[in-house]
N, C-alpha and C positions, 0 to 999 in steps of 0.2 A: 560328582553329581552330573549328570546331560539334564539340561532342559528343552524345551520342543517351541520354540519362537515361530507364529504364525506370522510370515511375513505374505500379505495380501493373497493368502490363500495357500500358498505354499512354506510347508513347516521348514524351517531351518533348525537340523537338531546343533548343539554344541555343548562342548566339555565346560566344566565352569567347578572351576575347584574351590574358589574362593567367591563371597557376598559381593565384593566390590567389584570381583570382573562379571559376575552377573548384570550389576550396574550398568557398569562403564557398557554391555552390547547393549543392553535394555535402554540407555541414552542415544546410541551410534544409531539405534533402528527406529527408534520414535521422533521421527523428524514431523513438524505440524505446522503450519500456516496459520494464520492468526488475519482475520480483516477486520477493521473499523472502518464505520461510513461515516461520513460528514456530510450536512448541506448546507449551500449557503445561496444567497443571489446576488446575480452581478449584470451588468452590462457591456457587452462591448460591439466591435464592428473588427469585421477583418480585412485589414485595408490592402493584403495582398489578392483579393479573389479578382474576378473581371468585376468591371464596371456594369452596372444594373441587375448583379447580383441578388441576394436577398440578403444573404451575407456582409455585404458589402455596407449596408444599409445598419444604426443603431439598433439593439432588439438586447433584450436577457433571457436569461435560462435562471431556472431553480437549477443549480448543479449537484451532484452527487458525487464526491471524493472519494474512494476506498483506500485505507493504507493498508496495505500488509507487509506482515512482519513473520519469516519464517528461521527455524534452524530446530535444534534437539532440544528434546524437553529438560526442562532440568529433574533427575529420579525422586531429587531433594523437595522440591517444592510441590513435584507435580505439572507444574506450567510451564511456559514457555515465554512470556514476557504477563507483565501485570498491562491491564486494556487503559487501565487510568495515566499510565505513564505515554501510549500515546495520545491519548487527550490532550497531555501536557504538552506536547511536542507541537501536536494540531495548532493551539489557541494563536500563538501571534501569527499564524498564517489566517485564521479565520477572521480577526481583527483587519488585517488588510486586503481580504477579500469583501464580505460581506457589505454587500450594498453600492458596492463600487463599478467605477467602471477601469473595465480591466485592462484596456490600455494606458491608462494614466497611469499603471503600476512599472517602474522599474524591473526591466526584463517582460514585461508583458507588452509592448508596443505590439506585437501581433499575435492577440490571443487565441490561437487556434487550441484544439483540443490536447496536440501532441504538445504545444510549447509548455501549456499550460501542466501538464505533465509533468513536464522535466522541468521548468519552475519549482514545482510543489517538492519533487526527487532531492531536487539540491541543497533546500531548506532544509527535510526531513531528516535526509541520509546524516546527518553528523548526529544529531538527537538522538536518532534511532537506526544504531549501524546493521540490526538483521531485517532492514527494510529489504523487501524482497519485490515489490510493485507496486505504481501508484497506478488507481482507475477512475478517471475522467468518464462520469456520466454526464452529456451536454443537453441531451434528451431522451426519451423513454427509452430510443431505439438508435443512437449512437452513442458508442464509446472509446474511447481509448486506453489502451495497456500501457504503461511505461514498465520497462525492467530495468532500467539502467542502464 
């Protein structure tokens, strides 16, 4: 049997003698990304920037967290990760975030946006191994990517 796999606009035909190797490409091509946001609020200061900063100075942000989670769908379920399981992941990082100030936190003594990044990465990554980026919203209009 050929079937006709539109991969982003261009067909990919292939041979497919068997259900399961039908599968097995229909997993290989269905690669998806998955984000949950979090928010929480914190306080801190960044004690590396120059002196009379604004930075420099105590202040909070309402933050916005994104986790994602990418790799092939499973054909079995349909999905790609259940969204509740990183919830689960989230909680004890939101426990030690929220309300705090984020240099008092072990490994945050300078919580810039990238630290706090690869902070959240480190936690995550074992919980949830097809973490694929964390995104650090500080405010409306900056952000940070971490890939790992």
């Amino acid at each position: 049997m050929s079937v006709c796999i539109d991969v982003h606009t261009k067909p990919v035909w292939a041979e497919v003698h068997q259900e399961e190797r039908f599968l097995d490409i229909l997993q290989h091509m269905m690669q998806v990304a998955l984000v949950k946001t979090f928010t929480f609020e914190a306080a801190h200061w960044l004690p590396t920037f120059p002196e009379g900063h604004k930075c420099r100075r105590m202040h909070g942000h309402s933050f916005r967290i994104e986790v994602e989670v990418s790799g092939p769908v499973d054909p079995a379920k349909g999905y790609l990760q259940d969204y509740g399981e990183i919830g689960q992941a989230w909680s004890p990082l939101m426990e030690t975030l929220d309300h705090h100030l984020l240099n008092e936190i072990v490994g945050l003594e300078n919580p810039t946006s990238e630290v706090l990044a690869g902070w959240v990465w480190d936690r995550l990554k074992p919980e949830l191994p097809m973490l694929s980026a964390i995104t650090v919203h500080e405010t409306c209009t900056s952000t940070c990517v971490y890939r790992g």
